[in-house]
C-alpha positions as CSV (number, residue, x, y, z in Angstrom):
1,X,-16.7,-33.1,106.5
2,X,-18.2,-30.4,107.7
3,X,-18.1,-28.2,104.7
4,X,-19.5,-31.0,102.3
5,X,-22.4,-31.8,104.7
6,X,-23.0,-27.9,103.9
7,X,-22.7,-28.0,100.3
8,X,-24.8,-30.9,100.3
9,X,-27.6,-29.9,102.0
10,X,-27.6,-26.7,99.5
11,X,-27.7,-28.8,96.4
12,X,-30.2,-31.1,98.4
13,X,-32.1,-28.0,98.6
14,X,-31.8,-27.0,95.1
15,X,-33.1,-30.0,93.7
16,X,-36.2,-29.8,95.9
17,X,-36.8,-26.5,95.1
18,X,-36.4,-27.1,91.0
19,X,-38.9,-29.7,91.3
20,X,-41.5,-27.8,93.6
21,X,-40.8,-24.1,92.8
22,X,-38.5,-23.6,89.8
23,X,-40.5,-20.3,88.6
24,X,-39.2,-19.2,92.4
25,X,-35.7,-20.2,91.8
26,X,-35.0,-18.7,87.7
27,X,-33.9,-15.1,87.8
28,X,-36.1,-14.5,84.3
29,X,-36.7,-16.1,81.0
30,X,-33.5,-16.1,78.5
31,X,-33.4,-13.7,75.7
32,X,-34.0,-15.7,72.1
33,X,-30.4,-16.3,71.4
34,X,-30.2,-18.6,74.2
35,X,-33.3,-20.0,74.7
36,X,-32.2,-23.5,73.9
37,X,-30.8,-23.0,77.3
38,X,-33.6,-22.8,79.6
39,X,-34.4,-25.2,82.2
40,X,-32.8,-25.6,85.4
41,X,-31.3,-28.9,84.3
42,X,-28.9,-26.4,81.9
43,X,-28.2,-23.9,84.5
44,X,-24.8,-25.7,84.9
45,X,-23.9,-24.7,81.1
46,X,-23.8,-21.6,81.7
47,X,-23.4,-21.1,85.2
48,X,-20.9,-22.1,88.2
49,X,-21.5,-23.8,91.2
50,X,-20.6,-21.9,93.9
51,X,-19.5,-18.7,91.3
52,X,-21.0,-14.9,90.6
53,X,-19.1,-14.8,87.7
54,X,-19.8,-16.5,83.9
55,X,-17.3,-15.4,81.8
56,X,-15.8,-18.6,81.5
57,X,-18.7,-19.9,81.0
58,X,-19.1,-17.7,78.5
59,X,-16.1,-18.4,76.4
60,X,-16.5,-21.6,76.3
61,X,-19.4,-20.9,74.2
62,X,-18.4,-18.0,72.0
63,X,-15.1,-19.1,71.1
64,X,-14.6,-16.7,68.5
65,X,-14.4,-13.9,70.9
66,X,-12.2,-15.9,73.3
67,X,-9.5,-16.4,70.3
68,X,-9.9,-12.9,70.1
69,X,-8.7,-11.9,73.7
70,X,-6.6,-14.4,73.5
71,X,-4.9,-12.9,70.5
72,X,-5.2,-9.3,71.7
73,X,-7.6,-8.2,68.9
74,X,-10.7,-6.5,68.2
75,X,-12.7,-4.8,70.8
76,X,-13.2,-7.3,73.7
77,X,-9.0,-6.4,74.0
78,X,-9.5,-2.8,74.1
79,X,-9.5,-0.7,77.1
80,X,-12.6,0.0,77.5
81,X,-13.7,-4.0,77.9
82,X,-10.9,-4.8,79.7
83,X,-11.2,-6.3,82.8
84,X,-14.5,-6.4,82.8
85,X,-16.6,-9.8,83.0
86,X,-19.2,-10.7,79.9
87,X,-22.2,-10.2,81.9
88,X,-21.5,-6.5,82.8
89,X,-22.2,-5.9,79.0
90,X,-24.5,-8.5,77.8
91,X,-26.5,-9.3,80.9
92,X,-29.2,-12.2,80.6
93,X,-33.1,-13.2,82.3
94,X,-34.3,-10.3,80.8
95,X,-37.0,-12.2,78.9
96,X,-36.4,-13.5,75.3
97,X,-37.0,-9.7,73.7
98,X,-33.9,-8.9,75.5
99,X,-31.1,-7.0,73.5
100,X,-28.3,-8.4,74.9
101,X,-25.9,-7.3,72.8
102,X,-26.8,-3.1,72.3
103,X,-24.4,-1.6,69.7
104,X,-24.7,2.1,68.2
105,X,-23.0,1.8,65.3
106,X,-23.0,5.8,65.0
107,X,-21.4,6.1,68.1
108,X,-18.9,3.2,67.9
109,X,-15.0,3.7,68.2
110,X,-13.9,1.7,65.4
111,X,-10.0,2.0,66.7
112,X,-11.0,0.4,69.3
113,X,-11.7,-2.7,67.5
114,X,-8.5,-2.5,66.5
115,X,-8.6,-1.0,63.3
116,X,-8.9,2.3,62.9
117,X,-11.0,3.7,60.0
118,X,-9.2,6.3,57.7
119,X,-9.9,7.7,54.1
120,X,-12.8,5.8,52.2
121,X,-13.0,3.4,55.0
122,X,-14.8,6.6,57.6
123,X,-17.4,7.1,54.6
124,X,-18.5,3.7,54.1
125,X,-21.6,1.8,56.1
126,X,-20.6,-1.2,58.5
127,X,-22.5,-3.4,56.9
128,X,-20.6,-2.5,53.8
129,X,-17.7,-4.6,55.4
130,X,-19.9,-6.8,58.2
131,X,-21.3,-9.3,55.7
132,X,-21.2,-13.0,56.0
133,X,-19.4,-13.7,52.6
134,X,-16.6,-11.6,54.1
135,X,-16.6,-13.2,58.1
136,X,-13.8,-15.5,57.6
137,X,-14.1,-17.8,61.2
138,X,-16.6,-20.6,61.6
139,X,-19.5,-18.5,62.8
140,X,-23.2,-20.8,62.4
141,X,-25.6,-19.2,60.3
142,X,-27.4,-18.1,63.9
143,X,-24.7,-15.1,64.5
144,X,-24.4,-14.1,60.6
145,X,-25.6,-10.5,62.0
146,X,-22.3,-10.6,64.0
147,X,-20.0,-8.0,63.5
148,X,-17.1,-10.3,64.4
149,X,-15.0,-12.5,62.2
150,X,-13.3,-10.0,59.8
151,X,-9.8,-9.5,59.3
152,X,-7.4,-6.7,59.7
153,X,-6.1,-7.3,56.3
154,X,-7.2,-5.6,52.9
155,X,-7.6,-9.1,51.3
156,X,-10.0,-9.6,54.5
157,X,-12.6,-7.3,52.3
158,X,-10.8,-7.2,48.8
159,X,-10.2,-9.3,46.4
160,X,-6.8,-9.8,45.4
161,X,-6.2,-7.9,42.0
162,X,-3.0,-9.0,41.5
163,X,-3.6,-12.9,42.2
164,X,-1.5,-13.6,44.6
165,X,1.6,-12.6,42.3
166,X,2.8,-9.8,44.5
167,X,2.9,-9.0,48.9
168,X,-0.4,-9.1,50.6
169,X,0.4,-5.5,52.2
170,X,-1.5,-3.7,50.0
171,X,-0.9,-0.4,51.8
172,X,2.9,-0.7,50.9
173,X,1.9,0.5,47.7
174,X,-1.8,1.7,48.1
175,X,-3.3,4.5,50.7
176,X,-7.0,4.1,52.1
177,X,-8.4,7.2,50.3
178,X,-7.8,5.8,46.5
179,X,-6.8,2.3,44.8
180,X,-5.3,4.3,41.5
181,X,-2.8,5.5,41.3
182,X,-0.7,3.2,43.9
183,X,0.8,6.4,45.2
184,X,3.0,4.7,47.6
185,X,5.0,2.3,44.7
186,X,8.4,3.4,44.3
187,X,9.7,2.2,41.0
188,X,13.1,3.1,41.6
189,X,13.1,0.1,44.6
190,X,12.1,-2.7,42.1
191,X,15.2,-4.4,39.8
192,X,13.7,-1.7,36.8
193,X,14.8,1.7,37.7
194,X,12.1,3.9,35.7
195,X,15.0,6.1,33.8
196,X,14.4,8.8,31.2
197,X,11.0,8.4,28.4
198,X,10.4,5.4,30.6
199,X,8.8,8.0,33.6
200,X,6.2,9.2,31.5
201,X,5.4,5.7,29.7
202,X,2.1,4.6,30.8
203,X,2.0,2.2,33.3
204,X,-0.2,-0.6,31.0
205,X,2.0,0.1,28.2
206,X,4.5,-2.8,30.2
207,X,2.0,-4.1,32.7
208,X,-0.8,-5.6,30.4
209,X,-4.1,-5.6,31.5
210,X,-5.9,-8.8,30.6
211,X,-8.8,-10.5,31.4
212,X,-8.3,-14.1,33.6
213,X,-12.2,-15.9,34.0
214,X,-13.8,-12.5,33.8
215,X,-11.7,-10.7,36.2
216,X,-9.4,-8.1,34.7
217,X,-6.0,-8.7,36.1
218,X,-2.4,-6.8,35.3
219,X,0.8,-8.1,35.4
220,X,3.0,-6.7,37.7
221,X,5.2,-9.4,38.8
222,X,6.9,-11.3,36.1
223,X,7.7,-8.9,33.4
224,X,10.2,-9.4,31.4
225,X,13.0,-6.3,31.0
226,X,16.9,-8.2,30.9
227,X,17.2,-7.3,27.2
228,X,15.4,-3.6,25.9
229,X,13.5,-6.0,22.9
230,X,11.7,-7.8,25.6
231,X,9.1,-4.9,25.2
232,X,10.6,-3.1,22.3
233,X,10.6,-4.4,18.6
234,X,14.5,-4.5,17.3
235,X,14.2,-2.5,14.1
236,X,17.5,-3.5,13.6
237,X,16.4,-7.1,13.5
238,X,19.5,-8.5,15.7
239,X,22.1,-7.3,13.4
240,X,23.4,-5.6,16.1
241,X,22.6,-7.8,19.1
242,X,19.9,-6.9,21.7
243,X,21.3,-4.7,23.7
244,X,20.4,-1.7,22.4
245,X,22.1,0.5,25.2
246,X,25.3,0.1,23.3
247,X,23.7,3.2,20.4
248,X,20.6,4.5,22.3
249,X,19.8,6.0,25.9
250,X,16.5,6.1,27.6
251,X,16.1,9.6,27.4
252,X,15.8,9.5,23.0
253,X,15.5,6.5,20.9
254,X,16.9,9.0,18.0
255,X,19.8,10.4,20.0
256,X,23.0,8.1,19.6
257,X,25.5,7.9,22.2
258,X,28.0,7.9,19.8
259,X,28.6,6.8,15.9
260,X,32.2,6.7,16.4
261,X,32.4,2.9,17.6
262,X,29.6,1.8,15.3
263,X,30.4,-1.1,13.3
264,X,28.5,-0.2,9.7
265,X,30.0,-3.8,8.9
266,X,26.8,-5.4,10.0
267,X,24.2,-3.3,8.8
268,X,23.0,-4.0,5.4
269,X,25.6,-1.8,3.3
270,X,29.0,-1.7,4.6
271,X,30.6,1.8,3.7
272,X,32.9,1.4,1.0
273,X,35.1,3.6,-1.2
274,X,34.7,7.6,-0.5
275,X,31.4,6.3,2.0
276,X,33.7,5.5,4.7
277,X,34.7,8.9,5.1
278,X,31.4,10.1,4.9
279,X,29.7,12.4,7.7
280,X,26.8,10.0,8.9
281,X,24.1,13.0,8.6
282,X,24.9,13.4,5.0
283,X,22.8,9.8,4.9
284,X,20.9,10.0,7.9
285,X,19.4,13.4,8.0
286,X,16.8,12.7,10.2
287,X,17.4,10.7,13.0
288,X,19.6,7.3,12.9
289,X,16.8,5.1,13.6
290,X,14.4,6.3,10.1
291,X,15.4,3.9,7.5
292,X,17.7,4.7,5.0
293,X,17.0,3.6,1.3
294,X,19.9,2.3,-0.5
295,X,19.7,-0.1,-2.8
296,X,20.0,2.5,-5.7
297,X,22.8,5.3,-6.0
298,X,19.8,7.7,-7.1
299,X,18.6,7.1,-3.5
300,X,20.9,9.6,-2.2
301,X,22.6,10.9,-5.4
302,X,20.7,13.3,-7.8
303,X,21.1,11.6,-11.5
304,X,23.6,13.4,-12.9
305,X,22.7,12.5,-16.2
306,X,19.2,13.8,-15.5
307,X,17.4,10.4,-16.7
308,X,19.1,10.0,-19.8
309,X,19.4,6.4,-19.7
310,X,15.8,5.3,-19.0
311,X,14.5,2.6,-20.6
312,X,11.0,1.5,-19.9
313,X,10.9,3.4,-17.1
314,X,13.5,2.2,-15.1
315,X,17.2,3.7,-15.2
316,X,20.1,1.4,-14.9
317,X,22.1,1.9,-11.5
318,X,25.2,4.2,-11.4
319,X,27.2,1.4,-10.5
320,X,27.2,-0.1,-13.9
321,X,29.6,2.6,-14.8
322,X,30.7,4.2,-11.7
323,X,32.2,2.8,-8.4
324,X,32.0,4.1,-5.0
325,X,35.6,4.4,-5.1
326,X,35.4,7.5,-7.5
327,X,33.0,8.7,-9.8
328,X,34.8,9.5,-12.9
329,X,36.4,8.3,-15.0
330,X,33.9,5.6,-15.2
331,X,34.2,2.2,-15.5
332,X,32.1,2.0,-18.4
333,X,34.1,-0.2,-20.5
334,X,35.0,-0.6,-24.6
335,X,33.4,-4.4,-24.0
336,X,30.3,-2.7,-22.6
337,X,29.9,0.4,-25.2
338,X,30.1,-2.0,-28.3
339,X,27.0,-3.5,-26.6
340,X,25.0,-0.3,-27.5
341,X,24.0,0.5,-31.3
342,X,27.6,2.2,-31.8
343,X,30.8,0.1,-31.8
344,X,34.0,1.5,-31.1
345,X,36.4,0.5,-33.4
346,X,39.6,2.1,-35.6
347,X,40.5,5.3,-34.6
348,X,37.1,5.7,-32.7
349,X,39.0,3.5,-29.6
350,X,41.8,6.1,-29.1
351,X,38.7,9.2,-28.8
352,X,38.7,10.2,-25.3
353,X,35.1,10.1,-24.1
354,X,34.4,13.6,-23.5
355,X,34.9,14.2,-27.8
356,X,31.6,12.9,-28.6
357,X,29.5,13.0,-25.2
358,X,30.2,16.1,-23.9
359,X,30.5,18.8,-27.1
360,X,28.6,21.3,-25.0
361,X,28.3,22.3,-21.1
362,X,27.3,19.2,-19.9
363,X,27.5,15.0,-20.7
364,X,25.0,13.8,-23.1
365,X,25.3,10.3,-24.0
366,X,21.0,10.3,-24.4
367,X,19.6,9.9,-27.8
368,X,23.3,9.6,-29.5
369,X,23.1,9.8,-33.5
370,X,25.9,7.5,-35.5
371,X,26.0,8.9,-38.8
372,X,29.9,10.3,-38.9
373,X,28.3,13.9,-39.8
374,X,26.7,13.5,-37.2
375,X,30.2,14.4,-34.7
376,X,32.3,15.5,-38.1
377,X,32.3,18.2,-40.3
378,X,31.2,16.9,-43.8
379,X,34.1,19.3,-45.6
380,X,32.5,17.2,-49.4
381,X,29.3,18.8,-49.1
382,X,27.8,20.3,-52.1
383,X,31.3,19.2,-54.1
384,X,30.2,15.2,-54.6
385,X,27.2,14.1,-56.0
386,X,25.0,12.5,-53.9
387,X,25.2,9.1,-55.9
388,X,29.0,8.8,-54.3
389,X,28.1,9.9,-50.7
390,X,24.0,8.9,-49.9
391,X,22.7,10.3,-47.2
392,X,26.6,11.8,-46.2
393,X,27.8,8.3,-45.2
394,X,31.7,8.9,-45.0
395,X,32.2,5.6,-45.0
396,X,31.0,5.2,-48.5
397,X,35.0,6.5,-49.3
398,X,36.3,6.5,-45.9
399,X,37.3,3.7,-43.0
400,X,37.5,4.4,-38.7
401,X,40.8,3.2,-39.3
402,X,42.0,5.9,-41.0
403,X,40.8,8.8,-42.6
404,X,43.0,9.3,-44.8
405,X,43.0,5.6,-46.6
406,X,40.1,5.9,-49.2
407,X,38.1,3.0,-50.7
408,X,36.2,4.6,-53.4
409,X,35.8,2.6,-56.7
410,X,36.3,5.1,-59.0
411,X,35.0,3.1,-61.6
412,X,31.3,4.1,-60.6
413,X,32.8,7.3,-62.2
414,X,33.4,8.2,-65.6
415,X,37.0,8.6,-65.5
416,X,38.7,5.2,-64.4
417,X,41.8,5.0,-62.6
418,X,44.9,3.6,-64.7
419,X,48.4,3.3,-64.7
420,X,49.9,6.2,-62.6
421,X,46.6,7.6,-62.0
422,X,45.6,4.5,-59.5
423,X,48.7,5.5,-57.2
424,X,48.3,9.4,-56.9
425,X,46.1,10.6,-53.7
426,X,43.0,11.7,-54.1
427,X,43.9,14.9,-53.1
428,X,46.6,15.3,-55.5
429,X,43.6,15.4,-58.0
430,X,40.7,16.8,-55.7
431,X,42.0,19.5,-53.8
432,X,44.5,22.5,-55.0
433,X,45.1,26.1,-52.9
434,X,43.3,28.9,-55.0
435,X,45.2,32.2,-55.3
436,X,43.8,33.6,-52.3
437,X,45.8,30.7,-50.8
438,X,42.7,28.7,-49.6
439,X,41.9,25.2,-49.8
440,X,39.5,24.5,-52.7
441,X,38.4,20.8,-53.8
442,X,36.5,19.7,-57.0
443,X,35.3,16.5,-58.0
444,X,33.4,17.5,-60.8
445,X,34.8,18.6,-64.2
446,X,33.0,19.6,-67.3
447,X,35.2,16.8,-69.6
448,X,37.4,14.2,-69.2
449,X,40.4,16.2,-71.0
450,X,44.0,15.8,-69.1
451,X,44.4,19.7,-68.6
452,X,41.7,19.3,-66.2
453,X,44.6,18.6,-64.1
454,X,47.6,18.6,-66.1
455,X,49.3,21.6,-67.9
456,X,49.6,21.8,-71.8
457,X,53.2,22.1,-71.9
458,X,52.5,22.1,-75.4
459,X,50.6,24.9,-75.7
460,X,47.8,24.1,-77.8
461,X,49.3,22.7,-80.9
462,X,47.7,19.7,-80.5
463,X,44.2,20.8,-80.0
464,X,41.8,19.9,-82.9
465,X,37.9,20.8,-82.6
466,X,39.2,23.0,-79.5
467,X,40.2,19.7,-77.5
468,X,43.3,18.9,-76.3
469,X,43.2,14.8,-76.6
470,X,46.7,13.6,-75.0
471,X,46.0,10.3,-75.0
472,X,46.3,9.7,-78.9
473,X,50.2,10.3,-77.9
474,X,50.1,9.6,-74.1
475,X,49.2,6.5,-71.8
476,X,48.6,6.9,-68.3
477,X,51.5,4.5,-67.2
478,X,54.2,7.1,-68.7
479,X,54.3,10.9,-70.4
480,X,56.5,9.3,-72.9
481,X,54.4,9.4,-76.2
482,X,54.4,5.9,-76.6
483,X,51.3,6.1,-78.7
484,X,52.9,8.8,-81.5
485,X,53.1,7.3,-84.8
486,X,55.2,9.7,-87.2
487,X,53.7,8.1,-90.0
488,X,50.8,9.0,-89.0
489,X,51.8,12.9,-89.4
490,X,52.1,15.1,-92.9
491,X,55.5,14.1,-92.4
492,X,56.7,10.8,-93.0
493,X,60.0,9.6,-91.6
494,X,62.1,7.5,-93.6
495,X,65.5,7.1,-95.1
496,X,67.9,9.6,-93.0
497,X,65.3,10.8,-90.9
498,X,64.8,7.5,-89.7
499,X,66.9,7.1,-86.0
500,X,67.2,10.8,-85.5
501,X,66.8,12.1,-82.0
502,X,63.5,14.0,-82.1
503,X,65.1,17.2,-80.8
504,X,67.3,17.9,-84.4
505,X,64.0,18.6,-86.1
506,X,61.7,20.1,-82.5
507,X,63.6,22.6,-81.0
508,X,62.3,24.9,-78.2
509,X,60.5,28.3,-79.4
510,X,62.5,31.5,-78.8
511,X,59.8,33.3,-76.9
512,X,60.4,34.6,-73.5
513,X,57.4,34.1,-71.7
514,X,56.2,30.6,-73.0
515,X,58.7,28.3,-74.0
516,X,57.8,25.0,-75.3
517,X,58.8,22.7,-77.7
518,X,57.5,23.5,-81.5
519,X,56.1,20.1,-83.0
520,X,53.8,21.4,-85.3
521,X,55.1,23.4,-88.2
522,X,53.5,25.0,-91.2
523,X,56.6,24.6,-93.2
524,X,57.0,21.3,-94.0
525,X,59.4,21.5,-96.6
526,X,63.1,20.2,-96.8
527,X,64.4,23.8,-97.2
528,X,62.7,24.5,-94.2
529,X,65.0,22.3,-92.2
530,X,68.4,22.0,-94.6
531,X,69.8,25.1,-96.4
């Protein structure tokens, strides 16, 4: 009782004094932050009863800086503030010009704020970083020169390049002296293990850079990389799936693992024939990702035939005669060559091909004449007149079939073929072996007489005017004179002569060297047969 009589009296007091002598009682006038403050009715807001110290007091107030302590952050938890009371730093009454708050920013231990300033950050200003836009707490507009309210964090100052899409440590990739490069990102820790070309790849080749409202932004999180032609185009087209580590390696797109497990099956020309057992560099000379042409034999093959089949520029393929199984003998077939301007027929089907293509060095089947002298000897020429054989057409006498059956009309000549004379050969007449035992033909004769060919086994006594004319006796079916006529003679036959074997009257000469049968006689008398 006591004790509040005292207290009592003291605030008794107080009040008495405030409203007699409050320019007595007020240590000083209150700086201009907290001038809304003065009166001695408001002495309680910021001041104790009873109490020296206002740090409560204080806090209540600046709330911001009590969140602080209470979080152990920024300065007021460093050692060098703590313990201490608010007032032993920012003391107050010292008239409304007052600095109550008296910071040297050039002097100012920035680790004790809590975060200490390295690389860039220790060449930068503070108001660089101290800005309102970048305060994040509810400060009023009246503190906006405070230097309290940023975060620890780089997205405290920073924007967020990568929106969000990957950790807000920053520094577990980045260092405080340079943004670029990220010199603490370890590729090898992600699910993409940087192997081979991929190390020196530029880092935007994969990561695009792109602009999202204005901002440039690259992808970092979200790229795709389960198949190789999620950033790569497939050449191949999917022919061979989409996983092209089966052939290729990281460290060469060109160098194969191995060809010995490759399934040509699926590519665009399946080996066939004497390609399966083909060295794959006689194709691929280059590497086995530059395209290969192949839709023409010539693409690999030299032309053989050196362009000898092109027609209007264009060569027909080497599979129209030839198959990849082997290349001779071809495949180009009779059906086929009697489709060209020569057809094979007669004995011509039974001539190897190599008779007429290939009469020199090399095959030539370009610019092919058809005449039959053309391949054949003409053995008539300069014997028959060109009438019989224009322009040395053997077929004018002869067939394909067979050379040696003629089909000449001889009546075109002037010596028709009769009687026994339409069986014999024509070489029976045409050809004869001279004396120097060579082959000699003739087809021309200066008359039509039979000793052209024949022998006068009568030896002339026929001849009148120098001519030997058989055929008054002779036909050409027999050499019987079945045209004689005795009567027709000096020397009529009749009575006993009549029936008589002709031999009792022509008897053979007695000459050695040409004996023949006399049937002409000077004598014609009867003495000169009967003594």
């Amino acid at each position: 009782m006591r004790e509040f009589k005292k207290y009592y009296f003291v605030v008794i007091s107080l009040i008495f004094l405030v409203n007699h002598s409050f320019a007595q009682l007020s240590p000083g006038e209150l700086s201009k932050a907290h001038s809304h403050l003065e009166g001695l009715k408001k002495c309680t807001k910021c001041h104790v009863l009873g109490e020296k110290e206002t740090t409560s007091k204080c806090l209540e107030c600046h709330t911001e800086i009590k969140q602080l302590i209470s979080d152990k952050k920024g300065y007021h938890s460093s050692v060098e503030t703590k313990g201490k009371n608010c007032a032993e730093c920012h003391n107050e009454h010292h008239g409304k010009n007052f600095e109550m708050v008296r910071f040297d920013e050039k002097k100012f231990d920035h680790k004790l704020a809590g975060y200490k300033l390295v690389g860039k950050h220790g060449e930068i200003k503070c108001v660089d970083c101290h800005k309102p836009e970048l305060i994040k707490n509810n400060i009023s507009q009246k503190k906006r020169d405070t230097y309290l309210g940023l975060g620890t964090g780089c997205l405290s100052c920073h924007n967020d390049y990568h929106k969000k899409t990957l950790s807000d440590d920053c520094l577990s990739c980045h260092n405080q002296n340079t943004f670029k490069p990220a010199s603490g990102f370890d590729h090898s820790k992600t699910r993409f293990s940087l192997v081979g070309k991929h190390k020196n790849v530029d880092c935007a080749k994969c990561h695009k850079i792109e602009g999202q409202n204005e901002i440039r932004f690259q992808e970092f999180s979200g790229v795709k990389f389960k198949n190789c032609t999620d950033c790569h185009e497939d050449i191949h087209k999917n022919k061979f799936g989409n996983d092209c580590r089966k052939c290729h390696s990281e460290f060469s797109f060109s160098q194969i693992k191995s060809m010995s497990n490759f399934n040509h099956e699926k590519t665009d020309y399946p080996l066939r024939g004497k390609h399966v057992n083909l060295d794959c560099k006689k194709c691929h000379k280059g590497s086995y990702t530059s395209p290969v042409k192949y839709n023409r034999c010539t693409d690999c093959h030299v032309d053989y035939h050196e362009n000898q089949f092109v027609e209007n520029g264009q060569s027909p393929d080497c599979n129209e005669c030839h198959t990849v199984e082997r290349f001779t003998p071809s495949d180009y077939t009779i059906e086929k060559h009697n489709l060209s301007d020569f057809i094979l027929d007669g004995a011509h089907l039974a001539s190897p091909c190599f008779v007429c293509h290939k009469t020199e060095e090399k095959w030539n089947f370009a610019n092919m004449k058809t005449r039959c002298v053309d391949c054949h000897e003409n053995i008539h020429k300069n014997y028959i007149d060109e009438k019989y054989m224009a322009k040395s057409d053997c077929k004018n006498c002869h067939s394909v079939a067979n050379w040696n059956k003629i089909n000449f009309d001889h009546k075109t000549t002037n010596f028709e073929l009769l009687g026994k004379h339409a069986k014999v050969t024509c070489r029976e007449c045409h050809f004869s072996i001279n004396k120097e035992k060579n082959l000699q033909q003739q087809f021309v004769w200066k008359n039509r007489e039979c000793t052209n060919c024949h022998n006068d086994i009568h030896f002339n006594q026929f001849k009148d005017n120098g001519v030997n004319n058989c055929e008054s006796c002779h036909t050409n079916d027999n050499w019987k004179p079945d045209k004689f006529d005795h009567n027709n003679t000096r020397f009529k036959v009749d009575g006993k002569h009549l029936g008589l074997d002709c031999a009792k009257c022509h008897k053979p000469n007695d000459a050695l060297l040409k004996t023949y049968i006399i049937y002409k006689f000077e004598n014609i008398s009867c003495a000169s047969c009967h003594l």
